[in-house]
N, C-alpha and C positions, 0 to 999 in steps of 0.2 A: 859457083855456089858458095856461099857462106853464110855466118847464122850469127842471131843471139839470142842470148840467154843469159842467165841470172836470176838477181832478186826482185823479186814482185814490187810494184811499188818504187822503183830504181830508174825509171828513165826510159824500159824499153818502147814504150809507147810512142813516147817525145823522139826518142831515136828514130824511129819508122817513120814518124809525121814530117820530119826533117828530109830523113834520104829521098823519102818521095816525090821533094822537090824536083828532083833530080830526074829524069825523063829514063835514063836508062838501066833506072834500081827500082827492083820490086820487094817492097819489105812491108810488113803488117803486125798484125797481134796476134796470140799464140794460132800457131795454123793446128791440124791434125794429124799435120804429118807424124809428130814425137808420140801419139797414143797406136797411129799404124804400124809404127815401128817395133814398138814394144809389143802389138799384137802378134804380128807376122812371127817375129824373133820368136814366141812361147809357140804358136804352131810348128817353127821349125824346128825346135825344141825335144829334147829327148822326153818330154813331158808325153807328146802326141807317138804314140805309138809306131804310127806311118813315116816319122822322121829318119826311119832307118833308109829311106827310100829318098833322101836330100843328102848331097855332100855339101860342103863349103863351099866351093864353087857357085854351087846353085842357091846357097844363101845369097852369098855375094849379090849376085845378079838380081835375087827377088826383089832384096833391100833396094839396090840401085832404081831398080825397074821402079819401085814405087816413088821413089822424089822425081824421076823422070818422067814417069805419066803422068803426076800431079800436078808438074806444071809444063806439063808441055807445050800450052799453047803460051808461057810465057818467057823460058829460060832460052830461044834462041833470041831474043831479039834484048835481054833486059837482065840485070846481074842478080840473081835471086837471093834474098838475104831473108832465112826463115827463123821464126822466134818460136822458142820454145824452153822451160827451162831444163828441160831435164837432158838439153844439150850437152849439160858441163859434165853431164857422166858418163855420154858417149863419143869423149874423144876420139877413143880407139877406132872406134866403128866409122865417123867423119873420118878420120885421117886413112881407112882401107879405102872408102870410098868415093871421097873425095881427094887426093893429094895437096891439091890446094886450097884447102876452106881454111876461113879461116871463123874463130869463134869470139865475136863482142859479147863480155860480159858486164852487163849494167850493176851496180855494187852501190848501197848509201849504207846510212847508221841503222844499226838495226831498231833500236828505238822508234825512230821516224817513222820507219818503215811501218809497226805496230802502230802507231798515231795516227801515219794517213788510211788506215785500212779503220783504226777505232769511229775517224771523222766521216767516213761515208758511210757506216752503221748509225751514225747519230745523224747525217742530213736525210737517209731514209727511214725514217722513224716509222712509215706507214706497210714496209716492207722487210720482208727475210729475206737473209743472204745464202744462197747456195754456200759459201764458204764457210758459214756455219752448218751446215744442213738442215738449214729454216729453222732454228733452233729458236724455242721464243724464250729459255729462261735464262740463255748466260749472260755472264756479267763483263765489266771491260778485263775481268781477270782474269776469268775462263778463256774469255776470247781470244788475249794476248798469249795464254797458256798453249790454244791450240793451236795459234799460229804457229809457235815455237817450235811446238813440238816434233819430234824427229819424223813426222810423216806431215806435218803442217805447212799452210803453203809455203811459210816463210821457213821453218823448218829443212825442209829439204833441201829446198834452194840452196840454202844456207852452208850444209853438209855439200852437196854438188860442186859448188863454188871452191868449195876448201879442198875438195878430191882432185877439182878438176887444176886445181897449181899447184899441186904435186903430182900429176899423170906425167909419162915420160911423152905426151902431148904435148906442155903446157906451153910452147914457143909457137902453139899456135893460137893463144887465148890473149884478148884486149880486154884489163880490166878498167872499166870508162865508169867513175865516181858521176853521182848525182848533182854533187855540189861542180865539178866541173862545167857539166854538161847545162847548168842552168846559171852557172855565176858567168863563163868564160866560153858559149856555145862554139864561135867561131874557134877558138885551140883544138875544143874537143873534138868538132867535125874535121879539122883538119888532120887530126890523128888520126882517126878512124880511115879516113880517104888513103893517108901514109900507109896506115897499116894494110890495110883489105889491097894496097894498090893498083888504086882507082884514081884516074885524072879525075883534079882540086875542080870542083863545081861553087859556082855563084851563092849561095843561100839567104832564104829572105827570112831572118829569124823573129821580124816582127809580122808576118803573116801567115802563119802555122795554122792547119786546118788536118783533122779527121775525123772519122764520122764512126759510131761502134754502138750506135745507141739500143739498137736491137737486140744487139748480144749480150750488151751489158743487161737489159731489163729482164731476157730471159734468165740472169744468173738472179733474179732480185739485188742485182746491187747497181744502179743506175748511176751516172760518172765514174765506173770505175775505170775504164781509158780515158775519159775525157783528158785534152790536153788543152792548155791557152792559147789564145793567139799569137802571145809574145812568148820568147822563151826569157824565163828572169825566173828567178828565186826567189819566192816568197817567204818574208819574214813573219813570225807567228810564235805564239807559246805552243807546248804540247796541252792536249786534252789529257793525259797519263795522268793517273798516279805519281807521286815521286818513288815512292818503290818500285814499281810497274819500270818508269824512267831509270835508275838508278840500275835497275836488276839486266837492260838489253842493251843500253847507251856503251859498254865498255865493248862490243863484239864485234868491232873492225878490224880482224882480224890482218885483212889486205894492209893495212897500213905498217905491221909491222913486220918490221927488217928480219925478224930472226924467225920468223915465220916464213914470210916470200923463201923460204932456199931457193927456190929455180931462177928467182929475178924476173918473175913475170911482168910485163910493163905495167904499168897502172898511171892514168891518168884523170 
């Protein structure tokens, strides 16, 4: 079992459409398992009354028991690789229950990131996006704002990511750039393969196929997994502001040296 996680907008998608080449990895878009989890955990929780009546132990086990039954009819035959972002703040908890997982973090500029979420607000011009809460009067500043913001979706992620390479985890975390994974696919798959250590598979990076269209139309925001056929990097101005630009463009945190302390890999 292993996972990823990260920032929205970063590649997870493109990552899963790729492994899935792959006959003996099952990997997708966000599952539910990470909102189960956080359920279960508050039931066992000193919150519930009845918790006096669960030790750790029997935590343990609940937790387990739930990524076990959920995919049961898939993790003996195929390597399960679940995505979710709020992975990067449950290292502790992956590393009790898992000893061997390991955690792909997808990471680009944060900028960008606000761009491509501002551009599929603007191709669905006929439609609200649950990511704003069908909001019909904000503006690209608002929008950018609540991305940002400390419970927004870029937001968190954001905070998650920066916790999760400083966890006394963090030599179990890959963080895998956007700009890697779409300029130089075949380096980044093959690190990823190094790292999860997984025998090196064939990939056909110009024949990329997934399908998400249901899910996405129920959030109102239609392409928001979509991926290309080919993996390449598309060159483009931002739709931003220059302040908008200016204000998120600097927050690559991963990139710098005096940041990284633990020496996270990042590729």
């Amino acid at each position: 079992m292993h996972f990823i996680s990260g920032l929205p907008r970063s590649g997870s998608t493109l990552l899963s459409a790729v492994l899935l080449q792959n006959p003996i990895i099952h990997a997708g878009i966000t599952s539910p398992l990470g909102s189960m989890t956080n359920a279960m955990m508050r039931e066992m929780g000193q919150g519930n009354e009845t918790a006096v009546f669960i030790d750790d132990r029997q935590r343990e086990a609940v937790l387990r028991g739930l990524f076990d039954n959920y995919y049961e009819a898939i993790h003996p035959r195929q390597t399960v690789i679940d995505t979710n972002r709020l992975w990067c703040t449950k290292l502790h908890m992956i590393a009790g229950l898992f000893p061997q997982a390991k955690v792909i973090c997808c990471v680009r500029n944060i900028a960008w990131i606000i761009d491509s979420v501002e551009r599929l607000v603007r191709a669905n011009r006929w439609e609200l996006s649950k990511i704003f809460d069908f909001d019909t009067a904000g503006s690209v500043y608002s929008r950018a704002e609540g991305l940002a913001s400390r419970s927004g979706m870029v937001g968190y992620a954001y905070n998650a990511v920066k916790e999760a390479m400083h966890s006394d985890e963090s030599d179990r975390l890959l963080l895998l750039r956007y700009e890697t994974l779409t300029e130089d696919p075949g380096a980044a798959i093959g690190a990823v393969y190094d790292f999860l250590g997984l025998e090196p598979f064939l990939h056909d990076f110009d024949n990329i196929f997934f399908e998400t269209q249901e899910f996405d139309a129920r959030l109102g925001t239609p392409g928001l997994h979509t991926v290309g056929r080919t993996v390449r990097r598309n060159e483009r101005t931002t739709v931003l502001p220059p302040d908008l630009w200016n204000r998120y463009s600097g927050d690559s945190v991963w990139l710098d040296p005096v940041f990284n302390t633990r020496g996270v890999r990042i590729i």
